[in-house]
FIKOLVO-592301 format. One line per 4 residues: their letters; for each residue x, y, z of N, C-alpha, C, CB. Coordinates in pm, whole numbers. Glycine has a CB too. Layout:
residues N
A	X Y Z X Y Z X Y Z X Y Z ~ ... .
END
This chain:
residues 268
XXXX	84 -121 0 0 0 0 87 125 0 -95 1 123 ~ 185 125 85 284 284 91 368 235 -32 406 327 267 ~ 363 144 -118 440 175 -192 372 205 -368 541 68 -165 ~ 224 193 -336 101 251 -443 130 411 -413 -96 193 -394 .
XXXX	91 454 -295 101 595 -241 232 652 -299 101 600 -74 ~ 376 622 -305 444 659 -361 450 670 -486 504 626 -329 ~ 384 588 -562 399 594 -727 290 647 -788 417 458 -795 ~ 201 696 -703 128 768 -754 105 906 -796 76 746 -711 .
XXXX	230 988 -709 227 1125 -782 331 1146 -843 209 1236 -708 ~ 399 996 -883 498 1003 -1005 426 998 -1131 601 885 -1005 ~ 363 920 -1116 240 877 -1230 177 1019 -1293 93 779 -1142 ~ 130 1054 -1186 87 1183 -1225 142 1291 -1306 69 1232 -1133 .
XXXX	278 1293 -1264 386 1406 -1290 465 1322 -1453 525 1426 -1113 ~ 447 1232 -1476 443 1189 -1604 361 1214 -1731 435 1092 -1587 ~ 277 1190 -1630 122 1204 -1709 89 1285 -1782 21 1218 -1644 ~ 99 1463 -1689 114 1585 -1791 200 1593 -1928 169 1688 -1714 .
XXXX	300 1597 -1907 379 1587 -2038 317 1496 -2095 523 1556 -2037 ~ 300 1393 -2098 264 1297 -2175 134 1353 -2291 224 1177 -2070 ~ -3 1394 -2193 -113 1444 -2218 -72 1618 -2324 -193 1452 -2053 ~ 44 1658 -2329 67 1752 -2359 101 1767 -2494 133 1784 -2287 .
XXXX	221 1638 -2478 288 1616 -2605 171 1529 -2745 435 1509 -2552 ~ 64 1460 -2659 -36 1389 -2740 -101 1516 -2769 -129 1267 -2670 ~ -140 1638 -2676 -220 1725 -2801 -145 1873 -2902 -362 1796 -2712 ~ 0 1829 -2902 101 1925 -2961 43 1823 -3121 316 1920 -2879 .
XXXX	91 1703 -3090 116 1607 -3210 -44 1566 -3271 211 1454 -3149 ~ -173 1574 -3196 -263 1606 -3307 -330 1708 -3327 -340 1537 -3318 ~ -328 1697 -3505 -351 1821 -3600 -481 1922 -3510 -414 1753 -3784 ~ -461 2022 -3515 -604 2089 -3454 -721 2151 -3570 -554 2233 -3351 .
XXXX	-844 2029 -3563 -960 2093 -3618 -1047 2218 -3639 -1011 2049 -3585 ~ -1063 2200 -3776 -1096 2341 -3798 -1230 2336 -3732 -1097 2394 -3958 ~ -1278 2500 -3694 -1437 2507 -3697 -1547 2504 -3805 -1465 2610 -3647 ~ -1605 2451 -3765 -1708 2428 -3868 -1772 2557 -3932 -1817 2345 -3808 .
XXXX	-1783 2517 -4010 -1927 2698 -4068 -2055 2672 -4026 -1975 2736 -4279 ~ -2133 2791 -4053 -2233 2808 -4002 -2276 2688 -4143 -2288 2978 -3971 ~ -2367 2587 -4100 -2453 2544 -4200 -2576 2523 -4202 -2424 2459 -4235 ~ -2648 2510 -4329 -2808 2498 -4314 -2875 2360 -4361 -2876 2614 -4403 .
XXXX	-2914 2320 -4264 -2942 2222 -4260 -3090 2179 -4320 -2913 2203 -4148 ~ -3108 2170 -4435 -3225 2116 -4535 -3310 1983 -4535 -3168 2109 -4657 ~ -3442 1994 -4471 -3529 1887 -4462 -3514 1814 -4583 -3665 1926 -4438 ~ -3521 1685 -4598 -3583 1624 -4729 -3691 1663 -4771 -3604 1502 -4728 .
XXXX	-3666 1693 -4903 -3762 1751 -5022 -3701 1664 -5153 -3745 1947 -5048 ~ -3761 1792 -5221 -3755 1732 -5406 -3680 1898 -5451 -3987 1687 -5518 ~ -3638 1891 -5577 -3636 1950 -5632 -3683 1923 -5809 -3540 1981 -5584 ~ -3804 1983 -5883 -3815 2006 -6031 -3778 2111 -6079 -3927 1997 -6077 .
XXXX	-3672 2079 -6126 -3586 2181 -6267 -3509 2102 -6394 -3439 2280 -6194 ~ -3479 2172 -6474 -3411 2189 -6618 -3278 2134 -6601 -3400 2346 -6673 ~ -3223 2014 -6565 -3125 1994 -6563 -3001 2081 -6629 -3143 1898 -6591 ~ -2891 2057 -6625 -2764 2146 -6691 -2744 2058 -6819 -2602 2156 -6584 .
XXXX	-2704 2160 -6910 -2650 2028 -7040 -2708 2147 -7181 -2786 1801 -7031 ~ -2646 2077 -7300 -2746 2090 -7401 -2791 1991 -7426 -2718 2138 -7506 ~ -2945 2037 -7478 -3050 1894 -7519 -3080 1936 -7673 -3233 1878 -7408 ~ -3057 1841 -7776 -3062 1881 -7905 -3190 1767 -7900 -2912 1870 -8014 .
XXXX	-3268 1775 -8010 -3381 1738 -8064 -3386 1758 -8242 -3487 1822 -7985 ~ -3354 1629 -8276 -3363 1622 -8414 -3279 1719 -8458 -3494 1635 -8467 ~ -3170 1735 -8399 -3007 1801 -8422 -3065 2007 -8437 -2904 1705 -8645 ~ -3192 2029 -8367 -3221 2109 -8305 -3212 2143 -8173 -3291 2112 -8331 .
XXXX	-3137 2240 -8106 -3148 2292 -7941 -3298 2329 -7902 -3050 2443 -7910 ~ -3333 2255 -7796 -3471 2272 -7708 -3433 2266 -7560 -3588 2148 -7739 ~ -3532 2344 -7492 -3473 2330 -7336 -3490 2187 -7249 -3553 2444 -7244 ~ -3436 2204 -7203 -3404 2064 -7111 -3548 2009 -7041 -3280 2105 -6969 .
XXXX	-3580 1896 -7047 -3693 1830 -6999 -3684 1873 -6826 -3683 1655 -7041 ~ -3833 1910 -6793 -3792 1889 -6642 -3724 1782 -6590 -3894 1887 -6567 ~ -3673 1791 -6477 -3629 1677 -6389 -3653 1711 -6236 -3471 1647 -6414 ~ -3702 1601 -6197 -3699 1558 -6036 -3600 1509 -5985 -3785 1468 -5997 .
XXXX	-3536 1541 -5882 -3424 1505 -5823 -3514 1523 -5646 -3268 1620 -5877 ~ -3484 1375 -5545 -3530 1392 -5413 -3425 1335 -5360 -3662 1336 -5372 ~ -3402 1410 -5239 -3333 1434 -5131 -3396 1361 -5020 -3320 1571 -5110 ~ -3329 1250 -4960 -3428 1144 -4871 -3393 1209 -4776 -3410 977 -4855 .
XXXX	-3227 1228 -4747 -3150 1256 -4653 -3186 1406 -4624 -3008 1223 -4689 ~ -3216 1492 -4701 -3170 1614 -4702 -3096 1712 -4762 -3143 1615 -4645 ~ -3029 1770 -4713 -2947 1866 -4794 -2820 1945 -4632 -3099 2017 -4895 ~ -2689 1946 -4617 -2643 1996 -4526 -2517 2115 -4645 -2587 1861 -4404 .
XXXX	-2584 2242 -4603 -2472 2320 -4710 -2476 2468 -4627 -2537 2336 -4913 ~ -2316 2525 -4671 -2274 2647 -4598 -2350 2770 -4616 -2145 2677 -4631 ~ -2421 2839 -4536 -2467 2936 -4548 -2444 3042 -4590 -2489 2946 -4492 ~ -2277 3102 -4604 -2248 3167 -4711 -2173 3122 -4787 -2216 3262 -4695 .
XXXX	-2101 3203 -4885 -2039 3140 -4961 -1852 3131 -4873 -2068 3223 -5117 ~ -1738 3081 -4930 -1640 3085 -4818 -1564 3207 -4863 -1546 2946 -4799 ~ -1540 3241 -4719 -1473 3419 -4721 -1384 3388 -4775 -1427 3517 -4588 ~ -1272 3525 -4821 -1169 3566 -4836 -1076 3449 -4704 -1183 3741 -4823 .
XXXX	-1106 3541 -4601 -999 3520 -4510 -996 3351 -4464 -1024 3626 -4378 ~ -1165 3290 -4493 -1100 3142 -4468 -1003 3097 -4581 -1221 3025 -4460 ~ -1009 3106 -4711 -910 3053 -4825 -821 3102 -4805 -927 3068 -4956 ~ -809 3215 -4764 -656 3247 -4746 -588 3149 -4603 -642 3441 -4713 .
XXXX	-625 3128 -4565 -594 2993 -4395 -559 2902 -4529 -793 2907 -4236 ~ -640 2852 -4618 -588 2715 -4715 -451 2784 -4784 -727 2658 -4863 ~ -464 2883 -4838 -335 2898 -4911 -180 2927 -4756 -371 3071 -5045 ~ -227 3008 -4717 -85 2980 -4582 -35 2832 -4551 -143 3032 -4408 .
XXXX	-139 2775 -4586 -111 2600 -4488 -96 2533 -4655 -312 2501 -4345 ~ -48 2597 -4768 -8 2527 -4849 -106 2444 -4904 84 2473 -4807 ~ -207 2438 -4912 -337 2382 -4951 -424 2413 -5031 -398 2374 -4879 ~ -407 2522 -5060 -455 2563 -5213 -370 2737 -5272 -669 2586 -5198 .
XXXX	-343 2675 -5406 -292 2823 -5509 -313 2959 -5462 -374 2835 -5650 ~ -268 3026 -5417 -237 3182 -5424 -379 3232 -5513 -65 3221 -5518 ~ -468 3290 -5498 -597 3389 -5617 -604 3526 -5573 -787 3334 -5609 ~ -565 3611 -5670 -564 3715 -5687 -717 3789 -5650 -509 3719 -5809 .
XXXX	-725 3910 -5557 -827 3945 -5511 -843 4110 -5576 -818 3919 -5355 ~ -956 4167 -5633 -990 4271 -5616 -954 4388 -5577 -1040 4255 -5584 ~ -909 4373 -5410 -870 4433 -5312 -833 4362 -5176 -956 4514 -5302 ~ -822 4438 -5083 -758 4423 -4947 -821 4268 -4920 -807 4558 -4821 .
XXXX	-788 4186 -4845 -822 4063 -4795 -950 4096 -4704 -698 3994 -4717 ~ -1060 4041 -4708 -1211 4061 -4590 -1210 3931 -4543 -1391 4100 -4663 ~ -1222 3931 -4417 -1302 3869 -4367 -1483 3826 -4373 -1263 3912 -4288 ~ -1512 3972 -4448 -1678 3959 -4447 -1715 3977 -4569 -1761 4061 -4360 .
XXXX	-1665 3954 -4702 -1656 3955 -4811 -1601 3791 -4913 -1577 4074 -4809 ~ -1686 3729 -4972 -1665 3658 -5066 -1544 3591 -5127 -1708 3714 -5128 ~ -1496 3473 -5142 -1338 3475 -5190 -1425 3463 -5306 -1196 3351 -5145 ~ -1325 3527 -5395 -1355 3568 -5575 -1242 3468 -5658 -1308 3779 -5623 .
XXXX	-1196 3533 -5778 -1151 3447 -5872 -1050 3350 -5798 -1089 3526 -5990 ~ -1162 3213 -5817 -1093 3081 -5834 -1149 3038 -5886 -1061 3004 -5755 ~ -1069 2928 -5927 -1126 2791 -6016 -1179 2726 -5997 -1081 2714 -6056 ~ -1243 2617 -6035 -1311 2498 -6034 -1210 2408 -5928 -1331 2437 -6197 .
XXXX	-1090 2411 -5981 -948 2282 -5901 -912 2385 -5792 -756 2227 -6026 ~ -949 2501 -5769 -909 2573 -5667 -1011 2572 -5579 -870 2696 -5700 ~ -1137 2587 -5593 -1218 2494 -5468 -1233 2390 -5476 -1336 2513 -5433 ~ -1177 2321 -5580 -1194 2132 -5508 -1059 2131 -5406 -1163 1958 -5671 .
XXXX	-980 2224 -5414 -841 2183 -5288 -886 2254 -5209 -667 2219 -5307 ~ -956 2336 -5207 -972 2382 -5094 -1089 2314 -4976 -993 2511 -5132 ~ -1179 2217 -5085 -1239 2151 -5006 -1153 2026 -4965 -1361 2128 -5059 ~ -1083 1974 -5019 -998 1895 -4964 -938 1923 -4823 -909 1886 -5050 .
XXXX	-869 2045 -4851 -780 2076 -4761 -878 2131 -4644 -669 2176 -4819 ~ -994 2170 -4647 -1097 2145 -4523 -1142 2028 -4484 -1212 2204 -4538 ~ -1184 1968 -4566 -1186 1809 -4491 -1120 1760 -4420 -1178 1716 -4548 ~ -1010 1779 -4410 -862 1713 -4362 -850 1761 -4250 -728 1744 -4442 .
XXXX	-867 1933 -4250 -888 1993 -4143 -1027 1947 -4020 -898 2124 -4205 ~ -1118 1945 -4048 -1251 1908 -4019 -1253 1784 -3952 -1333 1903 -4134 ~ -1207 1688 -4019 -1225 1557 -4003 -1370 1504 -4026 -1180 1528 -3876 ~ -1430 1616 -4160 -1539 1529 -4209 -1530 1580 -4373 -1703 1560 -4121 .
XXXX	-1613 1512 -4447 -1599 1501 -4568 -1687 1657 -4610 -1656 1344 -4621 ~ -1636 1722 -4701 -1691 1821 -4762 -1658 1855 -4965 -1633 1936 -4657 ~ -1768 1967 -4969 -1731 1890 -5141 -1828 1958 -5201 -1753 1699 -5177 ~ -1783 2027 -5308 -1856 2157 -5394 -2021 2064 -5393 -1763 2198 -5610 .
XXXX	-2118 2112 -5425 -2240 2096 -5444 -2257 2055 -5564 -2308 2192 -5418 ~ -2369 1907 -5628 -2402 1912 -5777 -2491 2041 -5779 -2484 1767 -5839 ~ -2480 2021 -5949 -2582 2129 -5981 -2746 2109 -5942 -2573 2146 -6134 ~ -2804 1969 -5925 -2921 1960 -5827 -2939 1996 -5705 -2951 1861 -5812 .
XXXX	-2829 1971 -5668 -2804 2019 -5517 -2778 2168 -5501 -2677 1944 -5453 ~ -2741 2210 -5577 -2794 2345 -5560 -2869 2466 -5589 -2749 2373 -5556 ~ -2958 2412 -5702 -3092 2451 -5773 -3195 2387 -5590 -3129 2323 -5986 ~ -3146 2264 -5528 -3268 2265 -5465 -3240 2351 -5342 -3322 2120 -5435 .
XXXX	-3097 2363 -5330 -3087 2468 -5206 -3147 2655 -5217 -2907 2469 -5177 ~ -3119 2628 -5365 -3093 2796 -5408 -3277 2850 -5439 -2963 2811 -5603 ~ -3369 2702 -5427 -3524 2716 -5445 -3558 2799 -5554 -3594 2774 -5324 ~ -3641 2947 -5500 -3666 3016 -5611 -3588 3102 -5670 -3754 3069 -5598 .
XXXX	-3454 3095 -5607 -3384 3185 -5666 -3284 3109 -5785 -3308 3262 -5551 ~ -3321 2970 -5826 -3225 2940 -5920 -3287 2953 -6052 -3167 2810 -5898 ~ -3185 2998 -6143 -3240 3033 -6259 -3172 2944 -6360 -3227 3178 -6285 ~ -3280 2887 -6470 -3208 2864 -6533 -3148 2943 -6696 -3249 2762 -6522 .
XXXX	-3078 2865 -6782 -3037 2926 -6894 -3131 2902 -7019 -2903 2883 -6918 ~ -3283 2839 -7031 -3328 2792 -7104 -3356 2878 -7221 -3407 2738 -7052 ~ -3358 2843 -7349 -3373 2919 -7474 -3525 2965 -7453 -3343 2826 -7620 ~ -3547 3133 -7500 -3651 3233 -7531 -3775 3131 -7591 -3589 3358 -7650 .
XXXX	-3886 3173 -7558 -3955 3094 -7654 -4053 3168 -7774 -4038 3003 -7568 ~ -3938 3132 -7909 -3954 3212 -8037 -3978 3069 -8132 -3799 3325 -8082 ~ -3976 3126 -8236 -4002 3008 -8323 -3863 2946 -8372 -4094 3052 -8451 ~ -3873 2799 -8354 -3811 2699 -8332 -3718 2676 -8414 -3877 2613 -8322 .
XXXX	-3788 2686 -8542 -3729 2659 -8679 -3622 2741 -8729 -3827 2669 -8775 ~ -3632 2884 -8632 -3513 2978 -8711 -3415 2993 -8586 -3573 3154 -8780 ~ -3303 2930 -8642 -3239 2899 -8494 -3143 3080 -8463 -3091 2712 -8513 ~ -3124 3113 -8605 -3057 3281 -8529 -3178 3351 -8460 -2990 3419 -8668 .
XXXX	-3281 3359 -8484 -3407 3420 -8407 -3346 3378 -8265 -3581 3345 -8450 ~ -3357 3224 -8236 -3328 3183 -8115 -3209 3234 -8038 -3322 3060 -8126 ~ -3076 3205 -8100 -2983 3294 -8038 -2980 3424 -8027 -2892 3279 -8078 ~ -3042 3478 -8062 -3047 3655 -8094 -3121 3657 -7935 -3174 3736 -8274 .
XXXX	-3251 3620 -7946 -3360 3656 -7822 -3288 3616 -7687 -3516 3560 -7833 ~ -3221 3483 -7714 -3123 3424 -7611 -3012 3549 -7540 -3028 3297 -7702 ~ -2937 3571 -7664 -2877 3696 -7635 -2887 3788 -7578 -2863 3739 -7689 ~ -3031 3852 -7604 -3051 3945 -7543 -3136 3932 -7408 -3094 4018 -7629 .
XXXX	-3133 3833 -7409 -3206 3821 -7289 -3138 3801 -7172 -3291 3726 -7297 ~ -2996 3730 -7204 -2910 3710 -7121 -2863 3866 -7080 -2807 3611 -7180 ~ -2841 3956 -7153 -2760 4095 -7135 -2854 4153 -7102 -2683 4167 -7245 ~ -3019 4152 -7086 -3110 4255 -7084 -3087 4304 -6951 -3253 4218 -7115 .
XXXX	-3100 4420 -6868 -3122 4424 -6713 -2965 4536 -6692 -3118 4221 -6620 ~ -2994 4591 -6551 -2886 4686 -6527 -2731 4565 -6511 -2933 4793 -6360 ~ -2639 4658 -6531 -2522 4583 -6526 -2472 4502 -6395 -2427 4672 -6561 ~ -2389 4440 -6355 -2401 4373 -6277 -2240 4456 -6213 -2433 4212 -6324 .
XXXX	-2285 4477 -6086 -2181 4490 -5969 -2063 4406 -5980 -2243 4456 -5837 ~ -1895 4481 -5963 -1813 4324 -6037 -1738 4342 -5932 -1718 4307 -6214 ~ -1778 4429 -5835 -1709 4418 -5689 -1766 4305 -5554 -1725 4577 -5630 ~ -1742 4224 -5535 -1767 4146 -5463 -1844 4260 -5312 -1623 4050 -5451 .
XXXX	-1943 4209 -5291 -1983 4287 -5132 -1989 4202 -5026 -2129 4358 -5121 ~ -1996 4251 -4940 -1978 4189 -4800 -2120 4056 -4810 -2003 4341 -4648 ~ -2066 3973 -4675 -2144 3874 -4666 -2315 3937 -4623 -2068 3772 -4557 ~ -2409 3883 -4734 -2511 3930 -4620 -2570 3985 -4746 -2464 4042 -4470 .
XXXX	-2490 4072 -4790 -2541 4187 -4873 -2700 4163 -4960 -2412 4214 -4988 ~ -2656 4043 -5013 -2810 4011 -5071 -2898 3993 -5016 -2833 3923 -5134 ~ -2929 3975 -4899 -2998 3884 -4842 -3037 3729 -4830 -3063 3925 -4858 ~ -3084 3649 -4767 -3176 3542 -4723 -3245 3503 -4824 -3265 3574 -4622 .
XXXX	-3230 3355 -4910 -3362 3285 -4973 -3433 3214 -4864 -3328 3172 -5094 ~ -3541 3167 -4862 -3656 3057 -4820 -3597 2957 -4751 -3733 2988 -4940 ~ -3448 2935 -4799 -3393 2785 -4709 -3287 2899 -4609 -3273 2614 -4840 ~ -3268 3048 -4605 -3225 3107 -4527 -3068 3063 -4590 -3283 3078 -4384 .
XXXX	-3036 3076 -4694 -2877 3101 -4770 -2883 3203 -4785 -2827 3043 -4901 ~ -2775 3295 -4762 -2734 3399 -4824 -2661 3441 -4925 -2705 3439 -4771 ~ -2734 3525 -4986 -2688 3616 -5159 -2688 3476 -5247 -2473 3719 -5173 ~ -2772 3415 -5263 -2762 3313 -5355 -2810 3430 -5479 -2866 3160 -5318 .
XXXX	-2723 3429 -5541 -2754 3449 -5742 -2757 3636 -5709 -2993 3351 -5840 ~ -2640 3623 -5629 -2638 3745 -5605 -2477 3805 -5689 -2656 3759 -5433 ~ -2422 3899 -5646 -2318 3892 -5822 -2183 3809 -5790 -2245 4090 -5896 ~ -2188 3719 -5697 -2092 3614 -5718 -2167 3474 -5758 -2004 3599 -5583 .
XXXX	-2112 3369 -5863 -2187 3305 -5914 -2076 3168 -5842 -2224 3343 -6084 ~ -2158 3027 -5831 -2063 2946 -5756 -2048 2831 -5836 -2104 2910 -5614 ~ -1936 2729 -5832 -1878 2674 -5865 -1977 2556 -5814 -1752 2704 -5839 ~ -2027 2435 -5945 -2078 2303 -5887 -1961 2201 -5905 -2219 2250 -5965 .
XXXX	-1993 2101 -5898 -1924 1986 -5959 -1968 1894 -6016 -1867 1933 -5896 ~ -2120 1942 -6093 -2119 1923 -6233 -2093 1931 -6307 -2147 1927 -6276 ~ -2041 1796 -6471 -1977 1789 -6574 -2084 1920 -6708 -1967 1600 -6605 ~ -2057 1928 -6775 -2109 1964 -6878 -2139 1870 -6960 -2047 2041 -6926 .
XXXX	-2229 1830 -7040 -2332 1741 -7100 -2403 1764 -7246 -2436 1742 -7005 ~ -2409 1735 -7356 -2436 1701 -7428 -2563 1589 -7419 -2334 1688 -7468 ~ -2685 1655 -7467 -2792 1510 -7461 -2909 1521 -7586 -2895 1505 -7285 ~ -2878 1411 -7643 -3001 1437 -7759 -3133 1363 -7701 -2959 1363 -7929 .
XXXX	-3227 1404 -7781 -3389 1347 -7713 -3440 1287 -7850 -3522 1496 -7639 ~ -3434 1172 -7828 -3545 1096 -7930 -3684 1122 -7895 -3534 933 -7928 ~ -3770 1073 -8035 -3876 1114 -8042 -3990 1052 -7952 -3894 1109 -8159 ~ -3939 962 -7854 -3991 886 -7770 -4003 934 -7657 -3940 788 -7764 .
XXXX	-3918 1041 -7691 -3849 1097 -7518 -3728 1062 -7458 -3931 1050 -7399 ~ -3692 965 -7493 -3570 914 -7469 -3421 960 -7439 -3566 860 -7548 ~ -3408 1010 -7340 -3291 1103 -7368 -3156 975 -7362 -3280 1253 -7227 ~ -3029 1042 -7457 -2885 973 -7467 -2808 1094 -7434 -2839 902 -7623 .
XXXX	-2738 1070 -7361 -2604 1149 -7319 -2511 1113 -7432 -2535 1104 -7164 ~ -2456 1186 -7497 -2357 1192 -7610 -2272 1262 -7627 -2393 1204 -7703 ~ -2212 1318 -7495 -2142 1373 -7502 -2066 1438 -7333 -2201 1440 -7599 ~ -1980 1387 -7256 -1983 1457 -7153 -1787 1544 -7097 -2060 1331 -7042 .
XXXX	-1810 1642 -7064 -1720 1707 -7069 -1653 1783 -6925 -1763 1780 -7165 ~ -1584 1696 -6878 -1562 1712 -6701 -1469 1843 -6713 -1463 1553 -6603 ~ -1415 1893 -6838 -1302 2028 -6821 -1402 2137 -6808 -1183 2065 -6970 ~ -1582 2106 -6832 -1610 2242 -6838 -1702 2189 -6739 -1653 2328 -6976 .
XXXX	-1746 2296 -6637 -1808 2253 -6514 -1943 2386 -6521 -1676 2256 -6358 ~ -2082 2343 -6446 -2191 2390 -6413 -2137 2519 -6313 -2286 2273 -6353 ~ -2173 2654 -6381 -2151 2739 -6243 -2327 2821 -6250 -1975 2884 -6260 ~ -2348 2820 -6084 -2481 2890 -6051 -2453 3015 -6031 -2557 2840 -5935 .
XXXX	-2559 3106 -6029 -2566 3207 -5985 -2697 3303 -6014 -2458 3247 -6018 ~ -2650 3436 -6058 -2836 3474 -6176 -2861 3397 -6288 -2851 3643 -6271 ~ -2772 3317 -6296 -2839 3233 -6439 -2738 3092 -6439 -2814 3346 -6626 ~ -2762 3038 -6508 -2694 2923 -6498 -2577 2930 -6662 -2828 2782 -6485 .
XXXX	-2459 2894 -6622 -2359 2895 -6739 -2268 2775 -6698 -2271 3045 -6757 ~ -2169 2787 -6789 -2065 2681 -6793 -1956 2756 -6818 -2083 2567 -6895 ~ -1813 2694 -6712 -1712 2771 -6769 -1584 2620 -6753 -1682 2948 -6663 ~ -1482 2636 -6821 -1354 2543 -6786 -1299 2573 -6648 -1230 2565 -6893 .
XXXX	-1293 2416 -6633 -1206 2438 -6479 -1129 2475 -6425 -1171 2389 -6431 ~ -1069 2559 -6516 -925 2621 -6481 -929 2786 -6476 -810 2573 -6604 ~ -995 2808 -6534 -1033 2993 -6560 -1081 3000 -6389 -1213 3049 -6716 ~ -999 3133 -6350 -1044 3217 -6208 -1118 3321 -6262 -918 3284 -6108 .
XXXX	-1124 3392 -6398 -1219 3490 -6408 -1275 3490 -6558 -1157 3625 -6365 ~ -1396 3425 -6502 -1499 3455 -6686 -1472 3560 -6738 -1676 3475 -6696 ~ -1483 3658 -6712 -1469 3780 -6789 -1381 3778 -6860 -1457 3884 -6730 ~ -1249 3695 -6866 -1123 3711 -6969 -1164 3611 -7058 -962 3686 -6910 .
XXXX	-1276 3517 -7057 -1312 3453 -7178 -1377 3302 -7129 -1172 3441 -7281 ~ -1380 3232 -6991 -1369 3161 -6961 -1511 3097 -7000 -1312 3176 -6860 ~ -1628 3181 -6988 -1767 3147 -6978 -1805 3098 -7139 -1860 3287 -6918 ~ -1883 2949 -7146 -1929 2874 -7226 -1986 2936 -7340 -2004 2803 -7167 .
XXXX	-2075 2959 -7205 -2215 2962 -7248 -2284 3076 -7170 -2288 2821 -7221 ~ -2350 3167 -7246 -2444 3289 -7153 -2338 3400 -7134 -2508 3231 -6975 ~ -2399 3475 -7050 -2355 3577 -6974 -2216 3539 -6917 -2455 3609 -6870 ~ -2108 3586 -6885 -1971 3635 -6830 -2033 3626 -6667 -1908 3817 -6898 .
XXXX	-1976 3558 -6589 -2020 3565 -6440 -1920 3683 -6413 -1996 3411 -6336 ~ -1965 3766 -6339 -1894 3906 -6255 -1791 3860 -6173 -2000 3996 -6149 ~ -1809 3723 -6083 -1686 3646 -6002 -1702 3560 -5976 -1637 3676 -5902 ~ -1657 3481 -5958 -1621 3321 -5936 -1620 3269 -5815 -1496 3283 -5978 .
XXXX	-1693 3250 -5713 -1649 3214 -5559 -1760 3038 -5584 -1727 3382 -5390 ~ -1767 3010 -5433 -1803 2907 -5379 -1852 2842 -5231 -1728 2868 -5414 ~ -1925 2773 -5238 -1944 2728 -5130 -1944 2545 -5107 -2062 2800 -5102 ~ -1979 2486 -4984 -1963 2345 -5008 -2073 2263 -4949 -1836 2300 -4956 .
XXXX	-2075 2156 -4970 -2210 2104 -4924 -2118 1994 -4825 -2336 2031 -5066 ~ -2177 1913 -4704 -2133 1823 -4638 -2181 1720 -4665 -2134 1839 -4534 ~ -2066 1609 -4673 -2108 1476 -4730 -2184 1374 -4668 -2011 1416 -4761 ~ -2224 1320 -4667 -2324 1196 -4594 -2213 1092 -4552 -2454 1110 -4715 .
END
């Protein structure tokens, strides 16, 4: 017994260091973001893609997409100052900003491979899985505020009619703000996201698509193209995965997005 009593506030006096050096040596987790957490629903919309019809462009058939699980995605989009934490810790590319670094302001021109590392390099941090949003997944988060790119409805047969109205329909409206604003600025949709399709447009990790429609209805994918990726925002476009700023040429299809940011959805 006096010789338990003795080894016991050796034990002890070991112990600290010990307990010290175990939390020097593991990595320290990041905090989580604010996220919003989405009941199971459905979403009906226009999938992403072109849909040709008898080697004519027509808009995309509705589609249903349901969410059993839900939906778990960041309430804003990710600041400045968190990507910049990924680029210090070597985890994602250096992106050129606008101006001064915010904390309460939008990270802007990146890429497609520049938020997939950066969701990487949060995961890792986190110790849970995270990961740009499909383009369903975020038409059902973004509710009424997602828009899509569907062709004017003019007559069918004259396809410059069609691009013309397309055209202008895409450019019609006051110009778009190309300064990123603070978080918030837009306000709140229905699922309580903020500035969705507001003038930063976000990065999915949806492919780009090619789909013809037989006369049955039948749709064939014929075509799919992982270098050019689905970006949301006031309208729906496509740009290559590598461009940080549409405006120098990057955008597909439609309108020029004003900036390039992102947000992420959490994985199941």
């Amino acid at each position: 017994m006096l010789l338990l009593k003795l080894m016991l506030p050796v034990a002890a006096a070991l112990a600290a260091p010990i307990a010290y050096l175990a939390a020097t040596l593991v990595p320290a987790r990041t905090t989580e973001p604010e996220m919003i957490a989405l009941q199971a629903g459905q979403v009906i919309y226009p999938p992403a893609g072109d849909f040709m019809r008898s080697g004519k462009p027509v808009n995309a058939p509705p589609k249903t997409v349901y969410f059993a699980r839900g939906l778990r995605i960041m309430k804003h989009q990710v600041t400045q100052a968190e990507y910049l934490k990924c680029v210090g810790d070597r985890g994602c590319p250096a992106a050129a900003l606008p101006g001064p670094a915010s904390a309460d302001a939008p990270m802007v021109g990146v890429s497609w491979r520049d938020a997939t590392d950066y969701a990487t390099w949060y995961s890792d941090k986190a110790g849970k899985l995270y990961r740009l949003p499909t383009d369903a997944e975020w038409a059902f988060a973004a509710a009424s505020l997602f828009r899509d790119e569907g062709w004017p409805d003019v007559d069918g047969t004259d396809q410059a009619r069609r691009w013309l109205a397309r055209y202008e329909s895409e450019f019609a409206g006051e110009p778009i703000d190309k300064m990123p604003r603070t978080i918030g600025s837009f306000g709140a949709n229905e699922n309580g996201l903020l500035d969705v399709a507001g003038n930063v447009w976000e990065w999915t990790d949806t492919c780009f698509a090619r789909i013809g429609i037989r006369d049955s209805g039948e749709q064939m994918v014929n075509t799919t193209n992982c270098g050019i990726r689905v970006v949301e925002g006031r309208h729906r476009t496509y740009v290559t995965d590598f461009i940080r700023d549409a405006q120098a040429g990057g955008c597909a299809v439609g309108k020029p997005p004003a900036n390039l940011g992102f947000r992420l959805v959490k994985a199941d």
